[in-house]
KOLGU-4560 file (N, C-alpha, C; in nm, 3 decimals, padded with zeros to 5 digits):
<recs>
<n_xx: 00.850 n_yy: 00.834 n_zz: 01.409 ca_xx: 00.838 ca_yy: 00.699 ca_zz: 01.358 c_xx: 00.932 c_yy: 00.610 c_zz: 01.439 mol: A seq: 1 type: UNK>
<n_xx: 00.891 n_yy: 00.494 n_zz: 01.462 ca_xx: 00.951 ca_yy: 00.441 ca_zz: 01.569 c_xx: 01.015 c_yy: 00.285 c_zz: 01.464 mol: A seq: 2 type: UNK>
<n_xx: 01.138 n_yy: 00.274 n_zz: 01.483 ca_xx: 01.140 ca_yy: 00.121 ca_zz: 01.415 c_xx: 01.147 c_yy: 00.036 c_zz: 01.496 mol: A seq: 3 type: UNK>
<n_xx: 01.101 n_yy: -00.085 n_zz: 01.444 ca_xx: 01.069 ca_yy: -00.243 ca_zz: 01.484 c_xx: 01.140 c_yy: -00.354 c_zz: 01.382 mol: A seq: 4 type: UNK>
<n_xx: 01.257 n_yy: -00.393 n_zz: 01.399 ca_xx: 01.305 ca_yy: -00.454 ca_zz: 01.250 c_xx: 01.293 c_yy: -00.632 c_zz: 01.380 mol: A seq: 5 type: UNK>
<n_xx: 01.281 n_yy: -00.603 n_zz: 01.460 ca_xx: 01.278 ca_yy: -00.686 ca_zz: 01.591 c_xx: 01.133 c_yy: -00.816 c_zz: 01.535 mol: A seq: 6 type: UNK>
<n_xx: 01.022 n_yy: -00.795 n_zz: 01.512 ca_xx: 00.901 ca_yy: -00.841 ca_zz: 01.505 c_xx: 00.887 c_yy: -00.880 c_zz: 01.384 mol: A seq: 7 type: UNK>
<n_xx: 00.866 n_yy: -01.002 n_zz: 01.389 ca_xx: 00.837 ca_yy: -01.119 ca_zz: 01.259 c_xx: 00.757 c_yy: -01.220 c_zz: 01.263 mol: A seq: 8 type: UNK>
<n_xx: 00.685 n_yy: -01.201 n_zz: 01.209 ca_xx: 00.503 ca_yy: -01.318 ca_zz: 01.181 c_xx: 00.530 c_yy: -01.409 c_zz: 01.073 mol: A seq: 9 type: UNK>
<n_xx: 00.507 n_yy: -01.519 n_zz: 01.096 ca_xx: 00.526 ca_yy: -01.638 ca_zz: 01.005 c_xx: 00.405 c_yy: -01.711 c_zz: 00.982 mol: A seq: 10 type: UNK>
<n_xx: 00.352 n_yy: -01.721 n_zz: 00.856 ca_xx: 00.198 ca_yy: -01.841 ca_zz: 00.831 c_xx: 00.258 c_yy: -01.899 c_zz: 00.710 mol: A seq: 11 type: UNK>
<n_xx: 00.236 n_yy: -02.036 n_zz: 00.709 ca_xx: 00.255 ca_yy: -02.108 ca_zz: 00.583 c_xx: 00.372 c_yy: -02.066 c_zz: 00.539 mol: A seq: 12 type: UNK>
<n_xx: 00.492 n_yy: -02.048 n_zz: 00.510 ca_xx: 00.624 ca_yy: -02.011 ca_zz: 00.441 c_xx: 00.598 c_yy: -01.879 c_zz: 00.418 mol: A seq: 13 type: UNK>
<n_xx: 00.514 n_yy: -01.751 n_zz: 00.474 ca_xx: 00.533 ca_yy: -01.642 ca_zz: 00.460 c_xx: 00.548 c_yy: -01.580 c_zz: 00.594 mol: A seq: 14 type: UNK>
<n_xx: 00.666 n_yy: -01.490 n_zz: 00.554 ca_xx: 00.654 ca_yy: -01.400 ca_zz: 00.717 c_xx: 00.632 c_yy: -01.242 c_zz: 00.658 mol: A seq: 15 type: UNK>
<n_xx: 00.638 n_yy: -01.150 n_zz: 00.754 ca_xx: 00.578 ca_yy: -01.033 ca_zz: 00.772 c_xx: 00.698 c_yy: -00.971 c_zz: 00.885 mol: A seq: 16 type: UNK>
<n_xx: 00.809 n_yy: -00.915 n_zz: 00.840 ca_xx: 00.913 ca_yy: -00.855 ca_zz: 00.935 c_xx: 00.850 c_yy: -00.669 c_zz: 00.963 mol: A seq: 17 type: UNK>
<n_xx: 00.817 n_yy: -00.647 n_zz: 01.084 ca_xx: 00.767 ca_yy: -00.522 ca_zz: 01.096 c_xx: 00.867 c_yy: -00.427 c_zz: 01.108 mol: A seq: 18 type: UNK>
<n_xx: 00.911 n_yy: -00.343 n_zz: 01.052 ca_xx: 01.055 ca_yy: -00.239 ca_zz: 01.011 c_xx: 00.997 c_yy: -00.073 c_zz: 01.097 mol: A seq: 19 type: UNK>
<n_xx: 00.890 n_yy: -00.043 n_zz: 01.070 ca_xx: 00.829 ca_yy: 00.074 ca_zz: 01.137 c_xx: 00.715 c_yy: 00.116 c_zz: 01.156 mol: A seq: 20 type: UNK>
<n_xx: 00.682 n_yy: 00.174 n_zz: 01.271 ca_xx: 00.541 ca_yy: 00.182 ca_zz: 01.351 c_xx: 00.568 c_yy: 00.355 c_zz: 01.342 mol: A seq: 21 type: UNK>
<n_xx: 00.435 n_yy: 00.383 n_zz: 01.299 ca_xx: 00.390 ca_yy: 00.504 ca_zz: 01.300 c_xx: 00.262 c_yy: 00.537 c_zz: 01.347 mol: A seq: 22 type: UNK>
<n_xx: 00.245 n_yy: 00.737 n_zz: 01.329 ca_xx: 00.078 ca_yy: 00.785 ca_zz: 01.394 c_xx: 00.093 c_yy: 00.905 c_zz: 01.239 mol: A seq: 23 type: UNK>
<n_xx: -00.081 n_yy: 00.902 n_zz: 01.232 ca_xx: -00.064 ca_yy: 00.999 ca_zz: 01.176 c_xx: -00.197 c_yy: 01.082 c_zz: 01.186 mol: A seq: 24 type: UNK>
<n_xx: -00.200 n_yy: 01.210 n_zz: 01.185 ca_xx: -00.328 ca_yy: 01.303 ca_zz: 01.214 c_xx: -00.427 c_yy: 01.291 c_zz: 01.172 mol: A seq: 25 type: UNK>
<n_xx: -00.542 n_yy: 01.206 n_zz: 01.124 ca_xx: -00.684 ca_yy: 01.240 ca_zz: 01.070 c_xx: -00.758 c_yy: 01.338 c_zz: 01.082 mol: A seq: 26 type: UNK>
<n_xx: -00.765 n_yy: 01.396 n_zz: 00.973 ca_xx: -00.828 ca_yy: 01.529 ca_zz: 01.007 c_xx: -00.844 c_yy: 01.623 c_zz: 01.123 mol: A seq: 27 type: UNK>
<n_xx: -00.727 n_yy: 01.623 n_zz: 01.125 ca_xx: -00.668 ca_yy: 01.739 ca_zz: 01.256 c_xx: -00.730 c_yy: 01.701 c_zz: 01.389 mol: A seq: 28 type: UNK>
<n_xx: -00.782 n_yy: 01.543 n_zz: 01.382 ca_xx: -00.832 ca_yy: 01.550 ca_zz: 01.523 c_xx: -00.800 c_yy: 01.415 c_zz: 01.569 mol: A seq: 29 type: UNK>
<n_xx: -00.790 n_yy: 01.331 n_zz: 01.521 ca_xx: -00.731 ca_yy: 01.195 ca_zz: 01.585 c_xx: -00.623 c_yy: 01.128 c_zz: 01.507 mol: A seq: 30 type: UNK>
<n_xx: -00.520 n_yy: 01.081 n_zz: 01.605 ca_xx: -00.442 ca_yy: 01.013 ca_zz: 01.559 c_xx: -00.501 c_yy: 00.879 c_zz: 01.554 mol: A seq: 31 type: UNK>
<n_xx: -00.440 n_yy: 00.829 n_zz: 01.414 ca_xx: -00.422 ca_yy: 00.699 ca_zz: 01.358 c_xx: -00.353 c_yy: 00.599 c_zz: 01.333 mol: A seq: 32 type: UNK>
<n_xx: -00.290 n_yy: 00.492 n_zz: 01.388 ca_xx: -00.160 ca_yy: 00.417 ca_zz: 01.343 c_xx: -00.166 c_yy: 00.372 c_zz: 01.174 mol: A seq: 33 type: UNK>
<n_xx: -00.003 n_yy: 00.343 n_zz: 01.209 ca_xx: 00.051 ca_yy: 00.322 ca_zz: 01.041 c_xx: 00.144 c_yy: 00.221 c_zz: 01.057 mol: A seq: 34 type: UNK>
<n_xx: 00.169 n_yy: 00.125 n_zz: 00.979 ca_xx: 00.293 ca_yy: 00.026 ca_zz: 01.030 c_xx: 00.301 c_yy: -00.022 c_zz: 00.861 mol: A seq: 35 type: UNK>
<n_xx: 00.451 n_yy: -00.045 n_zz: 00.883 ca_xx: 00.510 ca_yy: -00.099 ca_zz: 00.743 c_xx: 00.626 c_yy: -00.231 c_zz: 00.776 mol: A seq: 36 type: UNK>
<n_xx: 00.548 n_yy: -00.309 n_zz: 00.667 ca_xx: 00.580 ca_yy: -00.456 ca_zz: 00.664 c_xx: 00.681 c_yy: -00.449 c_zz: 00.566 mol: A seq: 37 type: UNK>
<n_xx: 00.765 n_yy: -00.559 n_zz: 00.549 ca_xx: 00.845 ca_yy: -00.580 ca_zz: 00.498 c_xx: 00.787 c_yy: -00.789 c_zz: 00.446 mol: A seq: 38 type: UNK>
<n_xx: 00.736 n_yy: -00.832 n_zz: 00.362 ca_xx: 00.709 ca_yy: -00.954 ca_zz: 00.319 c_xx: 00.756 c_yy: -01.029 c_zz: 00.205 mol: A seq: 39 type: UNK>
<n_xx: 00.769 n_yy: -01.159 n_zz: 00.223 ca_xx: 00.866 ca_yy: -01.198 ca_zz: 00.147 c_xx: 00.806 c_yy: -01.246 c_zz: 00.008 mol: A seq: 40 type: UNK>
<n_xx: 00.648 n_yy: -01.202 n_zz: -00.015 ca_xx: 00.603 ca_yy: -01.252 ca_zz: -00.173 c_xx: 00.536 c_yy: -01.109 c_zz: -00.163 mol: A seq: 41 type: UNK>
<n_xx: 00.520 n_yy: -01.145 n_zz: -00.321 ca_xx: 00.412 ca_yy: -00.958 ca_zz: -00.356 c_xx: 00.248 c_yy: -01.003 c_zz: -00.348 mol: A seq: 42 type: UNK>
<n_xx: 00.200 n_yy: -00.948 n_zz: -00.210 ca_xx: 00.055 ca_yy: -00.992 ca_zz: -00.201 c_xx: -00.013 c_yy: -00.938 c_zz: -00.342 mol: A seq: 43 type: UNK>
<n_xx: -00.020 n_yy: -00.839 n_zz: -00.371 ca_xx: -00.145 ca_yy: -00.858 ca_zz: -00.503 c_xx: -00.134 c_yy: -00.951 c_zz: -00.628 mol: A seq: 44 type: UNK>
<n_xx: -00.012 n_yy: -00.954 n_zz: -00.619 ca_xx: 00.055 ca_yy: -01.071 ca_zz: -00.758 c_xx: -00.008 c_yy: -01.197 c_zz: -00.691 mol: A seq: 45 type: UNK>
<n_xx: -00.009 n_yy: -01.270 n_zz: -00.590 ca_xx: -00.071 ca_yy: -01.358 ca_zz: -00.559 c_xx: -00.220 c_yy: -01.339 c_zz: -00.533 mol: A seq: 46 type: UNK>
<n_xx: -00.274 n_yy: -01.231 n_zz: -00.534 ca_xx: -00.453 ca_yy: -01.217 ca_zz: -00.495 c_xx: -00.499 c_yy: -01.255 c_zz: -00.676 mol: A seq: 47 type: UNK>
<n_xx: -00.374 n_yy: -01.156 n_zz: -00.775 ca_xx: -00.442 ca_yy: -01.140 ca_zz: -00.920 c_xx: -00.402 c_yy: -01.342 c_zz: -00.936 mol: A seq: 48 type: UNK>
<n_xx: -00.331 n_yy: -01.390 n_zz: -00.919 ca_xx: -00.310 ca_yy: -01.529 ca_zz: -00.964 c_xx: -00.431 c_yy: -01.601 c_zz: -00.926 mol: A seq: 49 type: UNK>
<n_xx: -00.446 n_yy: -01.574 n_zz: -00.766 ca_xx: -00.556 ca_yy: -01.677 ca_zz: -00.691 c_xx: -00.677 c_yy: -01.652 c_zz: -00.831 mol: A seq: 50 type: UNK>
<n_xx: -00.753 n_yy: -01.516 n_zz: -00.843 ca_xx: -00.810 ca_yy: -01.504 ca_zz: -00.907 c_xx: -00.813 c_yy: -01.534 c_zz: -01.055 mol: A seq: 51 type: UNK>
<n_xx: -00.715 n_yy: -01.590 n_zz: -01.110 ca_xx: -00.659 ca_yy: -01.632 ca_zz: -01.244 c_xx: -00.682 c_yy: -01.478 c_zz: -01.353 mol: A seq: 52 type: UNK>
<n_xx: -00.660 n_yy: -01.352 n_zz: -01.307 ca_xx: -00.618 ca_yy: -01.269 ca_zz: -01.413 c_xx: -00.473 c_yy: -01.187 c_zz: -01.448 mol: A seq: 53 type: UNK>
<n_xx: -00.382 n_yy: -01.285 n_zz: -01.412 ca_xx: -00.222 ca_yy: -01.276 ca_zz: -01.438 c_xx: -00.226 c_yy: -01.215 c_zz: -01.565 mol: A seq: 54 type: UNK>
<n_xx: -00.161 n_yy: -01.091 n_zz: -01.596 ca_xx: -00.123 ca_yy: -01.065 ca_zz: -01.735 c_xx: 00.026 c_yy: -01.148 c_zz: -01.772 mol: A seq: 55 type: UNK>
<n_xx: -00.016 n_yy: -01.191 n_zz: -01.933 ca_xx: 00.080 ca_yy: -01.295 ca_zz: -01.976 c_xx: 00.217 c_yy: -01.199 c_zz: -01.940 mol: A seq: 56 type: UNK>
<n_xx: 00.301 n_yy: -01.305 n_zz: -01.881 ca_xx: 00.420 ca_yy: -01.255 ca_zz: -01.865 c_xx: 00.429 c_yy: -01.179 c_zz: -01.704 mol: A seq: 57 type: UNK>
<n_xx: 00.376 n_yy: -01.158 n_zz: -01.695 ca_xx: 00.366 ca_yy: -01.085 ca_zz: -01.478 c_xx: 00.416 c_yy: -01.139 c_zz: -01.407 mol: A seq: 58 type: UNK>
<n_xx: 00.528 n_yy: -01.097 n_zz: -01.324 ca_xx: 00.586 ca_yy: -01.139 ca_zz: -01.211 c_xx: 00.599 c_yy: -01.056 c_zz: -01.121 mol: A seq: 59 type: UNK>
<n_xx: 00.600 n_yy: -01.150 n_zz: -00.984 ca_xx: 00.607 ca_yy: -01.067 ca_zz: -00.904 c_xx: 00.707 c_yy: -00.951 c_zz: -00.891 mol: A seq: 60 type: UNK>
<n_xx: 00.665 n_yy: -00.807 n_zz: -00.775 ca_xx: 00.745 ca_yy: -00.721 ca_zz: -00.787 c_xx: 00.808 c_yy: -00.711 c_zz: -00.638 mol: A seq: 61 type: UNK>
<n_xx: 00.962 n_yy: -00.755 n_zz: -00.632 ca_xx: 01.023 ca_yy: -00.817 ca_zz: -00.517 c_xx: 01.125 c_yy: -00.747 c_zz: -00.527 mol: A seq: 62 type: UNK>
<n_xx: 01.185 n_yy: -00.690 n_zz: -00.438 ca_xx: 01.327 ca_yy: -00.651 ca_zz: -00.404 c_xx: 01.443 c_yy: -00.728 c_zz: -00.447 mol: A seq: 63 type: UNK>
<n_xx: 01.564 n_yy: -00.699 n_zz: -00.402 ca_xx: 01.680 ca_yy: -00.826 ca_zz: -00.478 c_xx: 01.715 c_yy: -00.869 c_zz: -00.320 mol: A seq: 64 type: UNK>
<n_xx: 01.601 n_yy: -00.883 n_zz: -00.223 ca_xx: 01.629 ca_yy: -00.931 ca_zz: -00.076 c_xx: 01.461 c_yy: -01.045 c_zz: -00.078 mol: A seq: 65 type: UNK>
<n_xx: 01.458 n_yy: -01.033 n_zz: -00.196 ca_xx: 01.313 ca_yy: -01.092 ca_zz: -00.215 c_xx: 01.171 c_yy: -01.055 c_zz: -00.162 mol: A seq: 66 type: UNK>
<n_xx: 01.194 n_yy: -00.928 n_zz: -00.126 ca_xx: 01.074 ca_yy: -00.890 ca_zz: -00.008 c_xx: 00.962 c_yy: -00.711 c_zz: -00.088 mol: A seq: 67 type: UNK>
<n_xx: 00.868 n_yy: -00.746 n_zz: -00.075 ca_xx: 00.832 ca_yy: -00.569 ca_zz: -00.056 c_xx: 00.791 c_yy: -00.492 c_zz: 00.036 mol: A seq: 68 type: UNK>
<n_xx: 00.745 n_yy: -00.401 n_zz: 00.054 ca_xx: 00.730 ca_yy: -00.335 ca_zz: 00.178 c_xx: 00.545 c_yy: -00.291 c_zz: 00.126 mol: A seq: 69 type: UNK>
<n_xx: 00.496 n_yy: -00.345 n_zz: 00.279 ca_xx: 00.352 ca_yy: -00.265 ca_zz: 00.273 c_xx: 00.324 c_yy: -00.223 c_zz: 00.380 mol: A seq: 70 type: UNK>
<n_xx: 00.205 n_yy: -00.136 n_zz: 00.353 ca_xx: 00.168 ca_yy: -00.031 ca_zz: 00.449 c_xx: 00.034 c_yy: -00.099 c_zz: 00.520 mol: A seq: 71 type: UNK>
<n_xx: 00.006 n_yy: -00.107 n_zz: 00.635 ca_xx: -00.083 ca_yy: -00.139 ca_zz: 00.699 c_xx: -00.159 c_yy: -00.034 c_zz: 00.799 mol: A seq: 72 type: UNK>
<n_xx: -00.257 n_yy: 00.012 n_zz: 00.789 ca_xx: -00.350 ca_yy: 00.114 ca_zz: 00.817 c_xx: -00.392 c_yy: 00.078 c_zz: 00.972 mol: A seq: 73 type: UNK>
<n_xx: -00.384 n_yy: -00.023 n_zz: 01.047 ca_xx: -00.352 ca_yy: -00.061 ca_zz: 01.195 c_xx: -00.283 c_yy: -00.092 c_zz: 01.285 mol: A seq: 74 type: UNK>
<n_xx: -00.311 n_yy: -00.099 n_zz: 01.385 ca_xx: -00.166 ca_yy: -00.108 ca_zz: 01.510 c_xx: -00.203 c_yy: -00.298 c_zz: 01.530 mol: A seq: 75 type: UNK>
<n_xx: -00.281 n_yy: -00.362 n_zz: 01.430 ca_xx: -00.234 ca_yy: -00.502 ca_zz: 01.447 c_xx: -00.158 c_yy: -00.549 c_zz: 01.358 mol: A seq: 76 type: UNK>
<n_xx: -00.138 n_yy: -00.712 n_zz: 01.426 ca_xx: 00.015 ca_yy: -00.765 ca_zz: 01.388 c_xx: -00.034 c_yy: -00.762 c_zz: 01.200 mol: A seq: 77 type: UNK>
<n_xx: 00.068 n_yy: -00.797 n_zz: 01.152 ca_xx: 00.022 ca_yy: -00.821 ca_zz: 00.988 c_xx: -00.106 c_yy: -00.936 c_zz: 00.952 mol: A seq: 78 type: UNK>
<n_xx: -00.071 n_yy: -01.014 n_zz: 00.990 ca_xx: -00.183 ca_yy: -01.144 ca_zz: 00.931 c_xx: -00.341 c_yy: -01.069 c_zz: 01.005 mol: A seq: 79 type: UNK>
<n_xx: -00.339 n_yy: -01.014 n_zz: 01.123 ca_xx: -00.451 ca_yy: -00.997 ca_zz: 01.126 c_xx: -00.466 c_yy: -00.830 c_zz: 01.068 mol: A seq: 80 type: UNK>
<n_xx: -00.438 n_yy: -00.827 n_zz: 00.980 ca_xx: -00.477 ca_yy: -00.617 ca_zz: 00.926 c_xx: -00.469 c_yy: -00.638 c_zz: 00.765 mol: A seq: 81 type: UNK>
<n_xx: -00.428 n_yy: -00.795 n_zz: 00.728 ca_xx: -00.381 ca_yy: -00.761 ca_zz: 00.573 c_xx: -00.483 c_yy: -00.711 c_zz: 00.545 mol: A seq: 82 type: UNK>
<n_xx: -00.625 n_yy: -00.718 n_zz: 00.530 ca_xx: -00.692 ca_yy: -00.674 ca_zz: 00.451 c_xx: -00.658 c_yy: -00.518 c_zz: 00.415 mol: A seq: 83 type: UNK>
<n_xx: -00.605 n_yy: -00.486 n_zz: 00.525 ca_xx: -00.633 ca_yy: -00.316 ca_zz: 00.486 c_xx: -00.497 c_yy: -00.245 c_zz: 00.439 mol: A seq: 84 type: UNK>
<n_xx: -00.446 n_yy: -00.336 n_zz: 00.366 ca_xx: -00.300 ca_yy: -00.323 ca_zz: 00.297 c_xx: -00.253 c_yy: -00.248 c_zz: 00.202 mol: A seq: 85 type: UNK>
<n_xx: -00.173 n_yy: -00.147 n_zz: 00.163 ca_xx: -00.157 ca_yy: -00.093 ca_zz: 00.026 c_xx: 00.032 c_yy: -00.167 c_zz: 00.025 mol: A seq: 86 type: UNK>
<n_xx: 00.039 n_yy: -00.123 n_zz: -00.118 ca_xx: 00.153 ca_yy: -00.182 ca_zz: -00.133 c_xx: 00.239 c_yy: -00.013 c_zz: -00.122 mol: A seq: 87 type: UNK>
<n_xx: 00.345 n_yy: -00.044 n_zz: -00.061 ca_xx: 00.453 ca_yy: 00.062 ca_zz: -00.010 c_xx: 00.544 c_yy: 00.095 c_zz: -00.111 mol: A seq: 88 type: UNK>
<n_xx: 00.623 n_yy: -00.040 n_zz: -00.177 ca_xx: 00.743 ca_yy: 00.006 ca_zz: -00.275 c_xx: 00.841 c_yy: -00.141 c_zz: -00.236 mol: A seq: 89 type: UNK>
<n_xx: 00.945 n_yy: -00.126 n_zz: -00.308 ca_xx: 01.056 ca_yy: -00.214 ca_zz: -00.270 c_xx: 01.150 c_yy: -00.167 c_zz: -00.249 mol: A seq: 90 type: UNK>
<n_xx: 01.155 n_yy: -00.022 n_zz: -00.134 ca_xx: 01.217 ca_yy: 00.021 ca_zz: 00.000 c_xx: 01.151 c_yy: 00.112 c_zz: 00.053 mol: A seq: 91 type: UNK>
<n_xx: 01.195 n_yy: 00.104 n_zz: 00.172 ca_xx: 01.111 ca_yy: 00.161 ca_zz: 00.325 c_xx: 01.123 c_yy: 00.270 c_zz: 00.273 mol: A seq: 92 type: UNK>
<n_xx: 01.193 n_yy: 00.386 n_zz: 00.201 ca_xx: 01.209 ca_yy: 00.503 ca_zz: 00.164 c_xx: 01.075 c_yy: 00.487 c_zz: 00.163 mol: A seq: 93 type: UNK>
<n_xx: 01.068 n_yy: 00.446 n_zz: -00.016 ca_xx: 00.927 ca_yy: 00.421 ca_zz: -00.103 c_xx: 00.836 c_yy: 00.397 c_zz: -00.025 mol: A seq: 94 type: UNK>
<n_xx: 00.773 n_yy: 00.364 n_zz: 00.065 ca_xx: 00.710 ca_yy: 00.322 ca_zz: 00.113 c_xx: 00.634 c_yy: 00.414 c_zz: 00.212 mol: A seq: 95 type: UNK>
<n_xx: 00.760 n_yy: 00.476 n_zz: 00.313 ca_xx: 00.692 ca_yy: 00.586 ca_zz: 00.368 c_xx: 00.657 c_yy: 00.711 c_zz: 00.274 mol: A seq: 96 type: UNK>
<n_xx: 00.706 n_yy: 00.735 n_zz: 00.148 ca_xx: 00.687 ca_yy: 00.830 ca_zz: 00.066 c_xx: 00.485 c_yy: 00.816 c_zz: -00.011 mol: A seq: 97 type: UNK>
<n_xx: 00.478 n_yy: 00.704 n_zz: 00.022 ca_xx: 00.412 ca_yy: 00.675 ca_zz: -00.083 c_xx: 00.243 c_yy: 00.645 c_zz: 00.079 mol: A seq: 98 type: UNK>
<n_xx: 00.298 n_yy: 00.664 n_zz: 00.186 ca_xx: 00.167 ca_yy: 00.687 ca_zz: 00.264 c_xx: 00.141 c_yy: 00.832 c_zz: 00.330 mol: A seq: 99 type: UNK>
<n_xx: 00.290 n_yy: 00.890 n_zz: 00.289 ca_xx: 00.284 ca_yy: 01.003 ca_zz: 00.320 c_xx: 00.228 c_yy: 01.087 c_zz: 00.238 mol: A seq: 100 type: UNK>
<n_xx: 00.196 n_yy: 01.044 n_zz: 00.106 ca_xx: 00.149 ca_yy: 01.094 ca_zz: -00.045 c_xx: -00.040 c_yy: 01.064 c_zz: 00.027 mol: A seq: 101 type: UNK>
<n_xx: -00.065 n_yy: 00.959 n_zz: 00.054 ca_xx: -00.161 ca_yy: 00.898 ca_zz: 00.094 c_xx: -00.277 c_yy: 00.972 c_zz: 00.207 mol: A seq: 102 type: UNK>
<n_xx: -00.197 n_yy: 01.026 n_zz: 00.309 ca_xx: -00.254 ca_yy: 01.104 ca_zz: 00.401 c_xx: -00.214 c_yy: 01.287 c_zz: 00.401 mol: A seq: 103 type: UNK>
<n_xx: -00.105 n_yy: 01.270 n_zz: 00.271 ca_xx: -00.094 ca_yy: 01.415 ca_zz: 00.320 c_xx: -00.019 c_yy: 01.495 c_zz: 00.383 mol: A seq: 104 type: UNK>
<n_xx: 00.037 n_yy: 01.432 n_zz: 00.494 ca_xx: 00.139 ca_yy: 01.495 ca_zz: 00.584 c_xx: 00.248 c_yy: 01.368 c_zz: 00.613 mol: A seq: 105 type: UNK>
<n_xx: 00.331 n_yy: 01.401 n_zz: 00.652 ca_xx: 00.435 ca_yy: 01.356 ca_zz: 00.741 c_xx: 00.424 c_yy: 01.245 c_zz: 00.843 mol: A seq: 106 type: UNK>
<n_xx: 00.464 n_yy: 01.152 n_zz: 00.797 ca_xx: 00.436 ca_yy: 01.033 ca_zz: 00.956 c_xx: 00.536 c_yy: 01.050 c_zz: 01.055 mol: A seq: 107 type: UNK>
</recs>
């Protein structure tokens, strides 16, 4: 796993600080990249708002650095891969634990 705490994407008052670039085996035959963001709002808390089904009382789930960490399933920058986003945790531990749960093995 290689870190990147170096690389930071900014749209509209949100950035996307990239912390670590990874590969990981697909079915024993091709490698796949992995990269974990570090962002400063909780994307699904804002997808469930856009959509107006906030449960009463829901707030976002943010670090005490204001940020969470997600996992991005491509070797592009964040704004262009969000779609294919899971949420990681609110630390890089969590985060790699939780794609490593995801694929199975070890990044």
């Amino acid at each position: 796993m290689e870190e990147q705490n170096l690389e930071t994407e900014y749209k509209g008052g949100v950035y996307a600080r990239r912390v670590l670039r990874g590969m990981w085996l697909n079915d024993q035959a091709a490698w796949r990249p992995v990269q974990f963001f570090a962002i400063n709002y909780d994307y699904w808390y804002e997808i469930t708002k856009a959509d107006g089904d906030l449960e009463e009382g829901e707030q976002p789930k943010l670090n005490e650095n204001g940020e969470q960490y997600v996992i991005a399933w491509t070797d592009c920058g964040y704004f262009d891969s969000y779609t294919q986003l899971r949420f990681g945790g609110l630390t890089v531990k969590s985060a790699i634990e939780s794609a490593e749960e995801v694929v199975g093995q070890k990044i």
